[in-house]
C-alpha positions as CSV (number, residue, x, y, z in Angstrom):
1,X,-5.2,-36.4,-4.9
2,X,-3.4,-36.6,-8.5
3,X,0.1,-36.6,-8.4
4,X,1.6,-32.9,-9.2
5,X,3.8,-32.4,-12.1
6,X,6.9,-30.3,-12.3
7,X,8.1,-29.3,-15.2
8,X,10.8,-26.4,-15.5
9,X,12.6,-24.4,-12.5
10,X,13.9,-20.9,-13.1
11,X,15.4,-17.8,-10.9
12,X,14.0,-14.8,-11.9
13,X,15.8,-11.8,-9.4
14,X,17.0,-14.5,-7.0
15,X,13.8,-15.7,-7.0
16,X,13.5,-20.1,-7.5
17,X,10.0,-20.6,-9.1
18,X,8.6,-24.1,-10.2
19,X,5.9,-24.5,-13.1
20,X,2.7,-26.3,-12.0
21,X,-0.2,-27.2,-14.4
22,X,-2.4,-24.8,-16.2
23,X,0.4,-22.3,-16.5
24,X,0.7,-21.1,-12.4
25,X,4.3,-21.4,-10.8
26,X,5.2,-21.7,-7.3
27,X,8.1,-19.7,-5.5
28,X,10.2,-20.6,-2.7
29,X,8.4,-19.4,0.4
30,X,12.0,-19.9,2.3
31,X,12.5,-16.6,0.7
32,X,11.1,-13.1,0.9
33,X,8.3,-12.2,-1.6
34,X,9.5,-11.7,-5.5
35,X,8.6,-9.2,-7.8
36,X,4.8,-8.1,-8.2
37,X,5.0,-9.3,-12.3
38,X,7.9,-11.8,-13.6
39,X,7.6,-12.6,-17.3
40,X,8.9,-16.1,-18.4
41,X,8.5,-17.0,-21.9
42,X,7.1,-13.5,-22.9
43,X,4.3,-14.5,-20.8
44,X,3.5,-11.9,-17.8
45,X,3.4,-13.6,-14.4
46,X,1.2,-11.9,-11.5
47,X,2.0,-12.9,-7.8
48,X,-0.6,-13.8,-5.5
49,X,-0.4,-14.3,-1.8
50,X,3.4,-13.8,-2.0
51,X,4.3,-17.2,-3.8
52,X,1.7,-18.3,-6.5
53,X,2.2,-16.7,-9.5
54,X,-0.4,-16.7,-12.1
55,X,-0.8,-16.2,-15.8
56,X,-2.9,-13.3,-15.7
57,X,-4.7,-11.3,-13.4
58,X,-7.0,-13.2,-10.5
59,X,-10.4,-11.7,-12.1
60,X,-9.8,-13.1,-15.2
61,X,-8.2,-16.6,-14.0
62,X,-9.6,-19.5,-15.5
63,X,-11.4,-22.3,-13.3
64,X,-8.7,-25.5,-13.7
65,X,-6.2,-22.7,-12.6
66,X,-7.9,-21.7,-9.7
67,X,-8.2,-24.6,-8.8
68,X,-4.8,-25.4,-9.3
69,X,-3.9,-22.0,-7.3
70,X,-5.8,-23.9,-4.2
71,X,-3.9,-27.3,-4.8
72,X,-0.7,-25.0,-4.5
73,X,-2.3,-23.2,-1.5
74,X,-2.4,-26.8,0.5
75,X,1.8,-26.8,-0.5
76,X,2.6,-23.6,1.3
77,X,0.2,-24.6,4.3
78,X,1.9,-27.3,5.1
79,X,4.6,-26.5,7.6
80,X,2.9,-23.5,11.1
81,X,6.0,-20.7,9.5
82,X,4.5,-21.0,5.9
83,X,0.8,-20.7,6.8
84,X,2.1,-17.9,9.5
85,X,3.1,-16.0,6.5
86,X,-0.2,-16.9,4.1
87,X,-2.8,-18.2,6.8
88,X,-3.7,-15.2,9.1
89,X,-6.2,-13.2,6.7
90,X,-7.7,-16.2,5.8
91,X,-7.9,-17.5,9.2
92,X,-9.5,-14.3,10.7
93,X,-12.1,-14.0,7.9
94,X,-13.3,-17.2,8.6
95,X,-13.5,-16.7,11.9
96,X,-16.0,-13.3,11.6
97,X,-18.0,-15.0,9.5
98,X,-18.5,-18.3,11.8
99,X,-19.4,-15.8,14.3
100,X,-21.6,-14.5,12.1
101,X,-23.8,-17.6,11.6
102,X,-23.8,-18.6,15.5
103,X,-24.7,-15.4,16.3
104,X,-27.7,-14.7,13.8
105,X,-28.8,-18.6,14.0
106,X,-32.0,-17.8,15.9
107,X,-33.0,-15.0,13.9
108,X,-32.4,-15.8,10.3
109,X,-34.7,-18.7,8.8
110,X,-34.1,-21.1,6.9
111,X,-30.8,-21.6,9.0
112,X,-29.1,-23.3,5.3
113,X,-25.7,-22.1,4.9
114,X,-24.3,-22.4,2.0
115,X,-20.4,-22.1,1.9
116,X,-19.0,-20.9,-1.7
117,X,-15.9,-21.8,-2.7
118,X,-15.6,-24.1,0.5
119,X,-12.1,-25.1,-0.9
120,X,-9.8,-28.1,1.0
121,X,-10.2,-26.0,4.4
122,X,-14.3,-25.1,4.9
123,X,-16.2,-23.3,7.3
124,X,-18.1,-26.4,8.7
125,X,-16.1,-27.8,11.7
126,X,-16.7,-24.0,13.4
127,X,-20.2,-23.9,12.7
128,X,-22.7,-24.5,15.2
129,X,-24.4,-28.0,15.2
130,X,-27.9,-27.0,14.5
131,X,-26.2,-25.3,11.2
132,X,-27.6,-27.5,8.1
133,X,-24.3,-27.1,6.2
134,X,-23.4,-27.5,1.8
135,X,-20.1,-26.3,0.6
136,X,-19.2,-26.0,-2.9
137,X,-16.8,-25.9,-4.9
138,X,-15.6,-25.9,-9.1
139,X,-13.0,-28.4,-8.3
140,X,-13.9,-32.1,-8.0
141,X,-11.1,-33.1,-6.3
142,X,-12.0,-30.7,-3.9
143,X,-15.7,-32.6,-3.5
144,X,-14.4,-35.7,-3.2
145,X,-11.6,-35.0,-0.4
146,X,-14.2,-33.3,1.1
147,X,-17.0,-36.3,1.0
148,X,-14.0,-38.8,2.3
149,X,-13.7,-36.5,5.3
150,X,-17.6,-36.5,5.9
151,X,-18.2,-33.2,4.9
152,X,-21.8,-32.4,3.0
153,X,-20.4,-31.1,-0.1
154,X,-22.2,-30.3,-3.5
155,X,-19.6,-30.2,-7.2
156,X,-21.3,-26.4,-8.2
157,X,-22.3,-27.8,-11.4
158,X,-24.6,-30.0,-9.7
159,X,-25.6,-28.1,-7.0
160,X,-29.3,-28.1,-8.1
161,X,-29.1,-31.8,-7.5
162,X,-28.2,-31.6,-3.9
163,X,-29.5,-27.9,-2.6
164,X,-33.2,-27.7,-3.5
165,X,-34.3,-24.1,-4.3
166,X,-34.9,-21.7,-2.7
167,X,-33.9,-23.6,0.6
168,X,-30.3,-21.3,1.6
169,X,-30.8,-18.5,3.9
170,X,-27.2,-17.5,4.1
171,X,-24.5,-18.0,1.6
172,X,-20.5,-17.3,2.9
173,X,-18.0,-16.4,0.3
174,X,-14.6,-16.6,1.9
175,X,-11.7,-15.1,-0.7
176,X,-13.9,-16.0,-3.8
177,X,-14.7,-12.9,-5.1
178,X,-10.9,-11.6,-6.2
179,X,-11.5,-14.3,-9.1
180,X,-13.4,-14.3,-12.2
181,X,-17.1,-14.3,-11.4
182,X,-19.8,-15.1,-14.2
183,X,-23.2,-14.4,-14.2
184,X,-24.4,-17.3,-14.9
185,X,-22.2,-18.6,-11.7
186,X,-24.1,-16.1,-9.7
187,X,-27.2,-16.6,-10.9
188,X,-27.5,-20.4,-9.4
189,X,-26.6,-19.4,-5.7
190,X,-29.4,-16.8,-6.6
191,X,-31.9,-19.7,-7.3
192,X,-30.4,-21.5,-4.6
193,X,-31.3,-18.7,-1.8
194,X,-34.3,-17.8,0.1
195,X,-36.2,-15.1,-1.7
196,X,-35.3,-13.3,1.4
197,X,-31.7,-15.0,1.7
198,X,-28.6,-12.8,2.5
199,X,-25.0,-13.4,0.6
200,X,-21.8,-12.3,2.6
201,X,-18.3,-12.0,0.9
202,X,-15.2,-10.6,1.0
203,X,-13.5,-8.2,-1.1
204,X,-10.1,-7.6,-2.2
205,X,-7.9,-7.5,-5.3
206,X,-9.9,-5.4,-7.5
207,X,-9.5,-2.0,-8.4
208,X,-12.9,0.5,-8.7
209,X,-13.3,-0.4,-12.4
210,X,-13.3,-4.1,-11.6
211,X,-15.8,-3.9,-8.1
212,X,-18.0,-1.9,-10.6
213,X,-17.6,-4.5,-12.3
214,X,-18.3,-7.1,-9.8
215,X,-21.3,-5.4,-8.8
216,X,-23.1,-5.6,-12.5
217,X,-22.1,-8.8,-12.3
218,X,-24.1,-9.6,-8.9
219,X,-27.1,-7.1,-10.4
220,X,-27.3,-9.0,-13.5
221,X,-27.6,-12.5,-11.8
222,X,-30.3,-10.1,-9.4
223,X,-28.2,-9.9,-6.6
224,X,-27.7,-6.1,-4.9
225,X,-25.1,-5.0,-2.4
226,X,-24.5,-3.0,0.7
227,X,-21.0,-2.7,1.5
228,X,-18.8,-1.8,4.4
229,X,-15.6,-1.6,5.5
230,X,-13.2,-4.2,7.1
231,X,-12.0,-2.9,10.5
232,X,-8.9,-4.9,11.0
233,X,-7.7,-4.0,7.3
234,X,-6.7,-7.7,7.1
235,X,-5.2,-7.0,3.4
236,X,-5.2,-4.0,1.5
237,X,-8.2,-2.5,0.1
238,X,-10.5,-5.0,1.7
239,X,-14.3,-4.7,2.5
240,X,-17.4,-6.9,2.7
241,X,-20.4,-6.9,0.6
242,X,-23.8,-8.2,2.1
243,X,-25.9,-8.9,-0.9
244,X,-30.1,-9.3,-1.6
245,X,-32.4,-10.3,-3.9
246,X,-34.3,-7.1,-5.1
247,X,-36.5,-5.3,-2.7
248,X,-35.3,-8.0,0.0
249,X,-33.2,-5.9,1.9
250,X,-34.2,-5.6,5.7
251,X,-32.9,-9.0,6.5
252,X,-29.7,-7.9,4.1
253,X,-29.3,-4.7,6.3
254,X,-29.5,-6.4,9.6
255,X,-26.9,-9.4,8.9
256,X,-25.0,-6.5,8.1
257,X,-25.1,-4.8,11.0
258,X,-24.6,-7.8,12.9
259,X,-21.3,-9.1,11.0
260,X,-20.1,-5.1,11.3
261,X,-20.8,-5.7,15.5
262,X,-19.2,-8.8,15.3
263,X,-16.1,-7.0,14.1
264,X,-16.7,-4.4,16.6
265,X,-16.8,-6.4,19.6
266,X,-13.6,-8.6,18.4
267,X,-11.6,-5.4,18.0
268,X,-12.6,-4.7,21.8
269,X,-11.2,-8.5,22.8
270,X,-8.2,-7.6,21.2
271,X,-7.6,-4.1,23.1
272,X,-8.7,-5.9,26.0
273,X,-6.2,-9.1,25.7
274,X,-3.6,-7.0,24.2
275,X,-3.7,-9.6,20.8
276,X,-3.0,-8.7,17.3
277,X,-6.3,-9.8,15.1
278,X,-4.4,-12.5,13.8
279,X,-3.1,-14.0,16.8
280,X,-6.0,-13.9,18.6
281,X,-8.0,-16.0,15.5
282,X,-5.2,-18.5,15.6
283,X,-5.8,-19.2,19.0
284,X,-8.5,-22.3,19.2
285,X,-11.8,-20.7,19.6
286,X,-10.6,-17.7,21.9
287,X,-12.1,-15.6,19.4
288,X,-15.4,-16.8,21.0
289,X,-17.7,-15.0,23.6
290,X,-16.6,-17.0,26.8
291,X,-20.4,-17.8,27.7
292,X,-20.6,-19.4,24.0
293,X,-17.2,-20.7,23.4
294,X,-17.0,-24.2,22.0
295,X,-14.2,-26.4,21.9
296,X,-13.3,-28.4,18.7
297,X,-11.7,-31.6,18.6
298,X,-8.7,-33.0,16.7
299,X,-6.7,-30.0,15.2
300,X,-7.4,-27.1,13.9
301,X,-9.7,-27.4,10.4
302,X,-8.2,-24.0,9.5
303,X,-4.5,-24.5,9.6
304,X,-4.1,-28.3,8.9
């Protein structure tokens, strides 16, 4: 990984923040959460998972500081009481939509997954074995951690190289879709999936003019939605959207109803053990099914 350059620190409110690269500062995470917006040299700072603070909104966030939003993410992970604070929606997210896969593997074909946005932290350890796994990601330092660690991994603007068209039945978004999306973006997973392949993500951080928004987006690239709600309201005004290539719906509809199940029936383990969501997802695997629990080795691929 490149080194990390510092270059000012301020208090804004009693608040420390450090400058990063590409204009994203970093507050102490000792403290409680600062203000929503800061401004620091006239420019307007927006906070984002309690400690990154970005130069404008998430939706309209360039890629070099995303990805420089997901080096900082790595920083506050780094000790169990920072990723307590920033970890658990994350955690629980993945967790559904692992569930997800091994529990629609024998009835979804081609059983491709294709992870978007896989990030330093991706979905694959949790998957089942049979899975035929990519990730992706913008960030080539991503890629190439990733690739060290043995991970199949595609940089997105090559994915044509490595996923052959047409050849993804499922493709997971996990917190991808609160940042700017093109169309252009969207339109190579489109080429990527089956022509009856199903997209699931997450969505959060947008107000109703900017999921309309989102949607034209996903129409324009020929992608169409069916939404529904998230039952553990992991963050505020959260949902998931299940989208389909036109008039390819029935398999869109019924991974839909099987994620919305999975949440169901998790929600029913949690009455049952007396677990919050989130501590029930930390815990290895115990968000399983006990006839088709798996154990992982080494630690946790979530919170290391």
């Amino acid at each position: 990984m490149r080194s990390r350059r510092r270059r000012r620190t301020t208090v804004i409110d009693g608040t420390v923040l450090v400058e990063y690269d590409h204009g994203v500062w970093l507050a102490d995470a000792q403290q409680p959460p600062g203000p929503s917006i800061v401004t620091i040299d006239d420019q307007p700072l927006y906070r984002f998972m309690d400690f990154i603070y970005v130069p404008r909104p998430l939706t309209a966030l360039t890629g070099p500081a995303v990805s420089e939003v997901n080096r900082l993410r790595r920083i506050l992970g780094v000790t169990a009481q920072k990723m307590a604070l920033l970890g658990e929606p994350n955690l629980l997210v993945k967790a559904l939509f692992a569930l997800l896969v091994e529990h629609t593997a024998g009835y979804l074909e081609p059983n491709d997954v294709l992870e978007w946005g896989c990030g330093y932290h991706p979905l694959a350890p949790y998957l089942p074995p049979a899975t035929r796994y990519t990730g992706t990601d913008i960030d080539p330092e991503v890629i190439a951690e990733m690739k060290t660690s043995g991970v199949h991994v595609a940089l997105f603007d090559q994915l044509g190289e490595t996923v052959r068209p047409g050849s993804i039945g499922l493709v997971l978004g996990v917190f991808v879709a609160h940042y700017n999306v093109e169309v252009d973006h969207v339109e190579r997973l489109h080429q990527a999936m089956h022509p009856d392949g199903v997209m699931i993500v997450n969505v959060y951080r947008r107000n109703a003019q900017e999921r309309r928004e989102l949607e034209t987006t996903m129409n324009q690239a020929g992608l169409f939605a069916i939404k529904f709600p998230d039952r553990f309201a992991v963050v505020d005004d959260h949902e998931y959207w299940v989208l389909h290539k036109a008039g390819k719906w029935e398999r869109a509809h019924f991974v839909a109803y099987a994620f919305d199940g999975i949440q169901a029936i998790l929600a029913v383990e949690l009455f049952d053990h007396g677990e919050t969501a989130f501590g029930l997802a930390a815990k290895d695997n115990t968000w399983r099914t006990a006839t088709e629990r798996r154990q992982v080795s080494g630690p946790d691929p979530f919170l290391s």
